[in-house]
FIVEXFI-718557 format. One line per field, with one value per atom (N, C-alpha, C): residue in one letter; atom name; x, y, z. Coordinates in Angstrom, 3 decimals, decimal comma, padded with zeros to 6 digits, always signed. Each point is the difference from the previous one (the first is absolute). Layout:
code	(a|...)
site	(CA|...)
px	(X|...)
py	(Y|...)
pz	(Z|...)
//
This chain:
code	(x|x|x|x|x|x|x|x|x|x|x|x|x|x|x|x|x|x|x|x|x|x|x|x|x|x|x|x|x|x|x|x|x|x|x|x|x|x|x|x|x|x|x|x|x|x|x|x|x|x|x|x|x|x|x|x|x|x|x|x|x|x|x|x|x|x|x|x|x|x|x|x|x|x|x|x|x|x|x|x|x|x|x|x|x|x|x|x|x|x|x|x|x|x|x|x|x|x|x|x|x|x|x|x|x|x|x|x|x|x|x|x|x|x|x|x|x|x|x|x|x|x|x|x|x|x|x|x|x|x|x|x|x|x|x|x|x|x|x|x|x|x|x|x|x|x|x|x|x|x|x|x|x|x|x|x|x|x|x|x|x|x|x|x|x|x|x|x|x|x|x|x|x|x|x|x|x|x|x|x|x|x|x|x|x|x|x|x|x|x|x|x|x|x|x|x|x|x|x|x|x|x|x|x|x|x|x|x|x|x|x|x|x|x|x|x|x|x|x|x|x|x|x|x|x|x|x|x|x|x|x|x|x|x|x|x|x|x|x|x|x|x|x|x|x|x|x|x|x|x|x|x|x|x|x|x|x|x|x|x|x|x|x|x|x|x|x|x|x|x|x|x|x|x|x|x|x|x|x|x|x|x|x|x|x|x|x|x|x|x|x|x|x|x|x|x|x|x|x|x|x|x|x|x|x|x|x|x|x|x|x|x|x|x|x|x|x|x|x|x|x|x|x|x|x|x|x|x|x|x|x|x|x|x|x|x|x|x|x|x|x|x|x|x|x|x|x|x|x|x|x|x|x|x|x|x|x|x|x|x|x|x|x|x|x|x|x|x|x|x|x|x|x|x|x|x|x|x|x|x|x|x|x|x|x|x|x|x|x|x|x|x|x|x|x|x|x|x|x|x|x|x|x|x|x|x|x|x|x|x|x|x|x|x|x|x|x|x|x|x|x|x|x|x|x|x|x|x|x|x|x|x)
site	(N|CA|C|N|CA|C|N|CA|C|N|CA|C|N|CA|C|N|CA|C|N|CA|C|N|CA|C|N|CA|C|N|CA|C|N|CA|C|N|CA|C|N|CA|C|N|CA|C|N|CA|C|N|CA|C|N|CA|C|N|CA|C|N|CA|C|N|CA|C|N|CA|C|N|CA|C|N|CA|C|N|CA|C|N|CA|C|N|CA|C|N|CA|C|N|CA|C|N|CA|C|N|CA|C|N|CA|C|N|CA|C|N|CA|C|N|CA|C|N|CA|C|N|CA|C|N|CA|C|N|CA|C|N|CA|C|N|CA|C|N|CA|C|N|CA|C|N|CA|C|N|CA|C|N|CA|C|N|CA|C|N|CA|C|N|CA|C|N|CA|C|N|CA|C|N|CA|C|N|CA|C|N|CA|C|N|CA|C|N|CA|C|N|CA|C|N|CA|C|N|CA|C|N|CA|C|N|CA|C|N|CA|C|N|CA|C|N|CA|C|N|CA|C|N|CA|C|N|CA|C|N|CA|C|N|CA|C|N|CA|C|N|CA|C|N|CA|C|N|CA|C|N|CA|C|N|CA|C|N|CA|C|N|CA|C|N|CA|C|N|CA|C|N|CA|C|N|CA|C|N|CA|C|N|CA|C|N|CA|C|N|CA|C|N|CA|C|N|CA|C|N|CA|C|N|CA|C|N|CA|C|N|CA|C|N|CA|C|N|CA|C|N|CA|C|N|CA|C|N|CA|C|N|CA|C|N|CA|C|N|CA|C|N|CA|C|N|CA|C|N|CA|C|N|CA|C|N|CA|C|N|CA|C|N|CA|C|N|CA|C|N|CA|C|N|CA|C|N|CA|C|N|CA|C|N|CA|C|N|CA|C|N|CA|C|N|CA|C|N|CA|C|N|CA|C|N|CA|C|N|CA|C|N|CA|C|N|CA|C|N|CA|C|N|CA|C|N|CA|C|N|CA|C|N|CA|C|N|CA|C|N|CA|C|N|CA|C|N|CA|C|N|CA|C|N|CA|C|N|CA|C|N|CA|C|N|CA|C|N|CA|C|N|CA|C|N|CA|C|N|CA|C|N|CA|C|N|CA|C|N|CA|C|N|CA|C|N|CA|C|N|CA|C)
px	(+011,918|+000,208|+001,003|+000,810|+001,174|+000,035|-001,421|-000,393|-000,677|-001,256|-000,459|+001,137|+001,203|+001,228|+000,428|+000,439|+000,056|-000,567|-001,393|-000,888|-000,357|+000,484|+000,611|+000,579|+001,698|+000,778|+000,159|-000,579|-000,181|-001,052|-001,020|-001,003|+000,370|+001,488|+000,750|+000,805|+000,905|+000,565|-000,079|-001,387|-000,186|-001,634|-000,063|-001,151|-000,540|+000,460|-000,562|-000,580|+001,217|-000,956|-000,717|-000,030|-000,470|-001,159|-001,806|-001,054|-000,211|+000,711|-000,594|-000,721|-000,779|-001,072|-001,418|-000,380|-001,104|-001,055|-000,887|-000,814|+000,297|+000,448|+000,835|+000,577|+001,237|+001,298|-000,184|-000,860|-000,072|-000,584|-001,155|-000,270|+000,637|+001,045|+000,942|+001,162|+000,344|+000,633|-000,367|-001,883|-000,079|-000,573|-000,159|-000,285|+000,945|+001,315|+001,999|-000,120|-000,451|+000,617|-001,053|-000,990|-000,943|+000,114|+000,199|+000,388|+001,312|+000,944|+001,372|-000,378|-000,725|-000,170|-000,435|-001,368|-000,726|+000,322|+001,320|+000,239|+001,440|+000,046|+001,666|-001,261|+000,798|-000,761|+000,669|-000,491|+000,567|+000,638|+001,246|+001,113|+000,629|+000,277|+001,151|+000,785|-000,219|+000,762|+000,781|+001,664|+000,375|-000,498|+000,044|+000,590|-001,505|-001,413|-000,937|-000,771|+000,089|-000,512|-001,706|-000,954|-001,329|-000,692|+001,528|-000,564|-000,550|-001,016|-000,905|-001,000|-000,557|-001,146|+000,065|-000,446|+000,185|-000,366|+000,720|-000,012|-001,220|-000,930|-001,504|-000,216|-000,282|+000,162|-001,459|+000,053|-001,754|-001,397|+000,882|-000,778|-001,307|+000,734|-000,479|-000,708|+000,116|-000,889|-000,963|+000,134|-001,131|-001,590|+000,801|-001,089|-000,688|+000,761|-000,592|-000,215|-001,062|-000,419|+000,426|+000,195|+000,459|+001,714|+000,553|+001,753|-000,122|-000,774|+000,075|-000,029|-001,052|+000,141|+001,193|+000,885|+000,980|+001,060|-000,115|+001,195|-000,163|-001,221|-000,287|+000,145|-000,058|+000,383|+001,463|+001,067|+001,509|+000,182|-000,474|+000,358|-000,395|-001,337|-000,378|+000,898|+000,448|+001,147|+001,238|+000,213|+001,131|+000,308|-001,207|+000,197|+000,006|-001,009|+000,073|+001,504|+000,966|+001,030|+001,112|+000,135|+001,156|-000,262|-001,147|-000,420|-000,565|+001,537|-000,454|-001,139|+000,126|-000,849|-001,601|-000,175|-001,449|-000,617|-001,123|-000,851|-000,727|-001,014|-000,522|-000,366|+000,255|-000,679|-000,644|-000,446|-001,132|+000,475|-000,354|+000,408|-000,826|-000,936|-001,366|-000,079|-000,632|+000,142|-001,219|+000,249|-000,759|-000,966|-000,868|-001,099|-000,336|+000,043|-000,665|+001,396|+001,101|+001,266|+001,122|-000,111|+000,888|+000,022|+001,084|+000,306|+000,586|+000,079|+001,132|+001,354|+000,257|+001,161|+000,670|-001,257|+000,527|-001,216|+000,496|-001,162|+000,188|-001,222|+000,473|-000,653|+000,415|-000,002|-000,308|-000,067|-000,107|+000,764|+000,806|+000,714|-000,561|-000,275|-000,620|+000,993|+000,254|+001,119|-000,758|+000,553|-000,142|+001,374|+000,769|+001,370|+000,365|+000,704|+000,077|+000,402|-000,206|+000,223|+001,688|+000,917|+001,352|+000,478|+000,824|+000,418|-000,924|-000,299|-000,973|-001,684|+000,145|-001,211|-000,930|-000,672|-000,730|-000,624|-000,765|-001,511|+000,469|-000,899|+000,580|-000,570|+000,565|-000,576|-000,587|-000,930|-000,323|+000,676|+000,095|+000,880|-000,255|-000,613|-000,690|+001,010|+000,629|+000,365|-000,737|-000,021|-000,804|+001,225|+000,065|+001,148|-000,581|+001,213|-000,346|+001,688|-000,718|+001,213|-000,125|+001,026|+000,080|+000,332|-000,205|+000,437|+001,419|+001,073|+001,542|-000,450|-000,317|-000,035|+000,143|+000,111|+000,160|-001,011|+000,346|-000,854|-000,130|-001,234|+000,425|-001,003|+000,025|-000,856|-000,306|-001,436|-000,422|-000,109|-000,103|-000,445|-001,441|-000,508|-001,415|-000,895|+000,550|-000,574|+000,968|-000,525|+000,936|-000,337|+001,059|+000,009|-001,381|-000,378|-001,347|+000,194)
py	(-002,964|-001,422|-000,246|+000,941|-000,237|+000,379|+000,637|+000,079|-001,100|-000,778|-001,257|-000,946|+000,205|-001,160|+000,619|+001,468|+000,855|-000,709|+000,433|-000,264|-001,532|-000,996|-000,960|-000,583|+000,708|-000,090|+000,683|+000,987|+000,711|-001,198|-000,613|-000,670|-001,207|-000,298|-001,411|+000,799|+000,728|+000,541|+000,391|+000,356|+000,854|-000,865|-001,077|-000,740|+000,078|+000,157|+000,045|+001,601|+000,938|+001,227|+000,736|-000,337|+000,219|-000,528|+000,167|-001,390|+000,808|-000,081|-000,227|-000,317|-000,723|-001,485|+001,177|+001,150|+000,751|+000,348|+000,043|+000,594|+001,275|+001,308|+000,931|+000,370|-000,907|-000,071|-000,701|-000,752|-000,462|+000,961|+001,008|+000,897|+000,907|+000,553|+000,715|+000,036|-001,545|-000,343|-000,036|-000,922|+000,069|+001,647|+001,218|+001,294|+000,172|-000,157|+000,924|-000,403|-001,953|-000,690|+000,675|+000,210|+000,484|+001,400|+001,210|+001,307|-000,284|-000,929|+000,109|-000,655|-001,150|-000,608|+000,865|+000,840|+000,812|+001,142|+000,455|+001,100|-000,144|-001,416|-000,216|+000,166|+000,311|-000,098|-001,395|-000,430|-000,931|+000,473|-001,465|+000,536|+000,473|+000,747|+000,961|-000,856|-001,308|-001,158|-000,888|+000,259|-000,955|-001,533|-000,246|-001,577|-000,419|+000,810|-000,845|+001,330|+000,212|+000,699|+000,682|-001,494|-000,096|+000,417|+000,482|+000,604|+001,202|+000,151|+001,293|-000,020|+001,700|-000,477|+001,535|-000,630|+001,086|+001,409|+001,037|+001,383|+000,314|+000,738|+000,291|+001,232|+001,184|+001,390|-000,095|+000,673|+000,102|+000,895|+000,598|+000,865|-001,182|-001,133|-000,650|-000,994|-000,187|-000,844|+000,665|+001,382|+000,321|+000,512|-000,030|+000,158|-001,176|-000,972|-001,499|-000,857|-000,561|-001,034|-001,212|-000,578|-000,892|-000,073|+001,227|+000,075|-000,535|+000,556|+000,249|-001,895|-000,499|-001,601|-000,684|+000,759|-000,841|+000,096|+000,859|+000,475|-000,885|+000,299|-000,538|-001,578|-001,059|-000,993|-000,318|+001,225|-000,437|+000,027|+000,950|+000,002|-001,144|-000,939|-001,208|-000,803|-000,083|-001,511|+000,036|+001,547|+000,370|-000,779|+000,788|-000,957|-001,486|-000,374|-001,335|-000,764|+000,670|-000,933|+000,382|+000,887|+000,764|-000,013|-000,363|-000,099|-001,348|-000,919|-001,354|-000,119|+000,370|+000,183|+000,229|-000,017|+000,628|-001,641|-000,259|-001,055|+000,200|+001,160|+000,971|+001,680|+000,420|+001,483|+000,291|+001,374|+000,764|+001,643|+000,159|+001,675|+000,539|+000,859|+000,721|+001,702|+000,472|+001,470|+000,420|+001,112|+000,754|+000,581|-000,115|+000,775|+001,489|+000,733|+001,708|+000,212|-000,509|+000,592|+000,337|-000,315|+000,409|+001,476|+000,797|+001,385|+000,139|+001,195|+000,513|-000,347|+000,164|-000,143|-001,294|-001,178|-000,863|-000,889|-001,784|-000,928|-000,824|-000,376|-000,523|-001,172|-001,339|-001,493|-000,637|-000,940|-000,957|-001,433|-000,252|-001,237|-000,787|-001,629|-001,195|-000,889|-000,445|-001,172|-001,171|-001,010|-000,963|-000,846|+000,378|-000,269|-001,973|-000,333|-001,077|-000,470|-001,001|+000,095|-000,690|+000,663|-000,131|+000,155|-000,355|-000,475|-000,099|+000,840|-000,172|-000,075|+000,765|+000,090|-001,030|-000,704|-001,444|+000,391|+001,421|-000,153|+001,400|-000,334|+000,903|+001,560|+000,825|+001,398|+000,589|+001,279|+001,452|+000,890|+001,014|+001,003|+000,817|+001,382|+000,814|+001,207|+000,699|+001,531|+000,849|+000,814|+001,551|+000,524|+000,067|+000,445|+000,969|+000,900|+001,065|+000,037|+000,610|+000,103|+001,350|+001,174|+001,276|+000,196|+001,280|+000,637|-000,414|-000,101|-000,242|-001,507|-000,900|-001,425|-000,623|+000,797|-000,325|-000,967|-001,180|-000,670|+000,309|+000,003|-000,166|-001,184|-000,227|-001,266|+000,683|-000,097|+000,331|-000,774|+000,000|-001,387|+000,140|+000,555|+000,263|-001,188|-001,146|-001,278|-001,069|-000,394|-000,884|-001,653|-000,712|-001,292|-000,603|-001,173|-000,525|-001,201)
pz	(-000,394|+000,187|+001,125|+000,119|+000,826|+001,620|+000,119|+001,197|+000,681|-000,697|+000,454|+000,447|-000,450|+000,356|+001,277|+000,259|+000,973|+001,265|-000,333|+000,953|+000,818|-001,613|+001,441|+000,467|-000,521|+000,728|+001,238|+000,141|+001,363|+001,152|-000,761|+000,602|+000,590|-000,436|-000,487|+001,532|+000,059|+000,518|+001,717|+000,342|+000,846|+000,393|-000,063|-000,107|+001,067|+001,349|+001,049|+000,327|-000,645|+000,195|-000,985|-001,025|-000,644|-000,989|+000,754|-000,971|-001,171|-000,964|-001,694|-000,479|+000,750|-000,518|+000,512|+000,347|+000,824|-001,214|-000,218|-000,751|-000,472|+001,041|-000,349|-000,688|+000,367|-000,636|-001,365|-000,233|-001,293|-000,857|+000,747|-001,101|-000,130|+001,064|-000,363|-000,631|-000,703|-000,577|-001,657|-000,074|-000,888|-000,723|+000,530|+000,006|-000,481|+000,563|-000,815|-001,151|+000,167|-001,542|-001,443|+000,446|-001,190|-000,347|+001,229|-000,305|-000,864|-000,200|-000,486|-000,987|-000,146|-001,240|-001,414|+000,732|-000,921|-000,544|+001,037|-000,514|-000,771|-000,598|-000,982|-001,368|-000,620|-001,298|-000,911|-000,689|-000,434|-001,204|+000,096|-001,150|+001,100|+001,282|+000,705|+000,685|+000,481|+000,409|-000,970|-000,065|-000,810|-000,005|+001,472|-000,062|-000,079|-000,334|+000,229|-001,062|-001,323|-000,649|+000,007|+000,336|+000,285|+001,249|+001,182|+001,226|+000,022|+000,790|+000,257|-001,513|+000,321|-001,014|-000,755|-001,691|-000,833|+000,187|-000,476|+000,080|-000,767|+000,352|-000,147|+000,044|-000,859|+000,255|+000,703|+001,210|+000,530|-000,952|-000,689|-001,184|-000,455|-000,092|-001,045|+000,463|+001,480|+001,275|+000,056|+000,233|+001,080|-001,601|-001,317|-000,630|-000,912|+000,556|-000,576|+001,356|-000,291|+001,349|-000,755|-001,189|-000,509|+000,154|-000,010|+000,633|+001,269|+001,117|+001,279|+000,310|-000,540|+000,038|-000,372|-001,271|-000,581|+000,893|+000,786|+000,633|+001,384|+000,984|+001,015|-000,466|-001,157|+000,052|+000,262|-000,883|-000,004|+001,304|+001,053|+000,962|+000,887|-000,014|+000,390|-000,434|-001,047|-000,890|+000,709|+000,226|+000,577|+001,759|+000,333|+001,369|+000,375|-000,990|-000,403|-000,090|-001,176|-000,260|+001,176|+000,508|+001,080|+001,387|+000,556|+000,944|+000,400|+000,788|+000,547|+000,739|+001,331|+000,803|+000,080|-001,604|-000,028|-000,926|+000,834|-000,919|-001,139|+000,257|-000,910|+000,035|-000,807|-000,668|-000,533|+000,437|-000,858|+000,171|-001,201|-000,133|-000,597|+000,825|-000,832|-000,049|-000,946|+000,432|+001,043|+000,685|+000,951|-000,836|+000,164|-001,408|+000,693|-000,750|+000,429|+000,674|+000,347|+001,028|-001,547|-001,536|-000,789|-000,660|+000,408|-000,296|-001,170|-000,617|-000,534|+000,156|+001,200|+000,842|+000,513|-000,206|+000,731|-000,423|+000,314|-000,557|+001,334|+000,479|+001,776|-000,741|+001,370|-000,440|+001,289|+000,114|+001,010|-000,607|+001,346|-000,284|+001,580|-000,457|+000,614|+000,150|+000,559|+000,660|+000,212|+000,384|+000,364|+000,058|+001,458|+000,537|+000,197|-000,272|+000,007|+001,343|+001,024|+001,330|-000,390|+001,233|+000,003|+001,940|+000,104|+001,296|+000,965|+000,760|+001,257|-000,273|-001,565|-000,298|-000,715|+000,503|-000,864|-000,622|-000,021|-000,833|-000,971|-001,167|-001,333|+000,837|-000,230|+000,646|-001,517|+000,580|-001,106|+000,319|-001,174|+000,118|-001,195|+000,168|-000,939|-000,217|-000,519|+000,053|-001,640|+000,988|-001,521|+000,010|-001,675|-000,712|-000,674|-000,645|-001,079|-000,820|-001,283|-001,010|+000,015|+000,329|-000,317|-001,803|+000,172|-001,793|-000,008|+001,086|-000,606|+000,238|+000,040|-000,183|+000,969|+001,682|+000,890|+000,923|+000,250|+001,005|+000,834|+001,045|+001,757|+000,316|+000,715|+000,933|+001,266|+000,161|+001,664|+000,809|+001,653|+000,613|+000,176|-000,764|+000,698|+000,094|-000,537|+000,271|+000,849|+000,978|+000,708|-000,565|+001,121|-000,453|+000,631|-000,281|+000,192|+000,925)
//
């Protein structure tokens, strides 16, 4: 949370050299905030108990497709309530891409337009949950 304030006070700051407002920079912003979001577990934040999203042994994902949904929703609600910037989400699984090892996802954006930007943007990243509970986010989808 304390980086989005960061970011624009730097933007606030350095306004002429620095455009914040880029398609880029917004997904490289909103890319940190969701790798950091997803990977708090919730309950580990005092001042905001409900931040990040529940601890999920992958044991128990990767042999229920009915987990793999319950889970891929917390993580949709999640972005939903913590993530201004976003109008709407979708969080689906990769079908035939879930391992042993790992349950891959796809996350859908729909960016809300903010300073320079008038029109709502897209914004896709493929995710995976490792066996230690670890998120990552790829860019393998750009903005639209």
């Amino acid at each position: 949370m304390f980086s989005r304030l960061f970011e624009r006070l730097a933007e606030h700051k350095n306004l002429k050299q620095v455009s914040t407002d880029s398609k880029s920079s917004i997904h490289a912003s909103l890319r940190e905030h969701l790798i950091r979001l997803l990977n708090t577990k919730r309950g580990s934040v005092l001042v905001d108990l409900d931040y990040g999203v529940p601890y999920v042994g992958l044991a128990s994902l990767t042999s229920d497709e009915f987990a793999i949904q319950r889970y891929l929703k917390h993580i949709e609600n999640t972005i939903k309530h913590y993530e201004p910037r976003i109008e709407q989400v979708r969080v689906s699984p990769v079908n035939g891409q879930n391992q042993q090892s790992m349950v891959k996802f796809k996350i859908e954006l729909s960016v809300r337009p903010e300073g320079k930007i008038t029109q709502p943007s897209s914004v896709s990243f493929l995710g995976s949950v490792r066996t230690d509970g670890t998120v990552t986010l790829d860019d393998e989808y750009a903005l639209h």
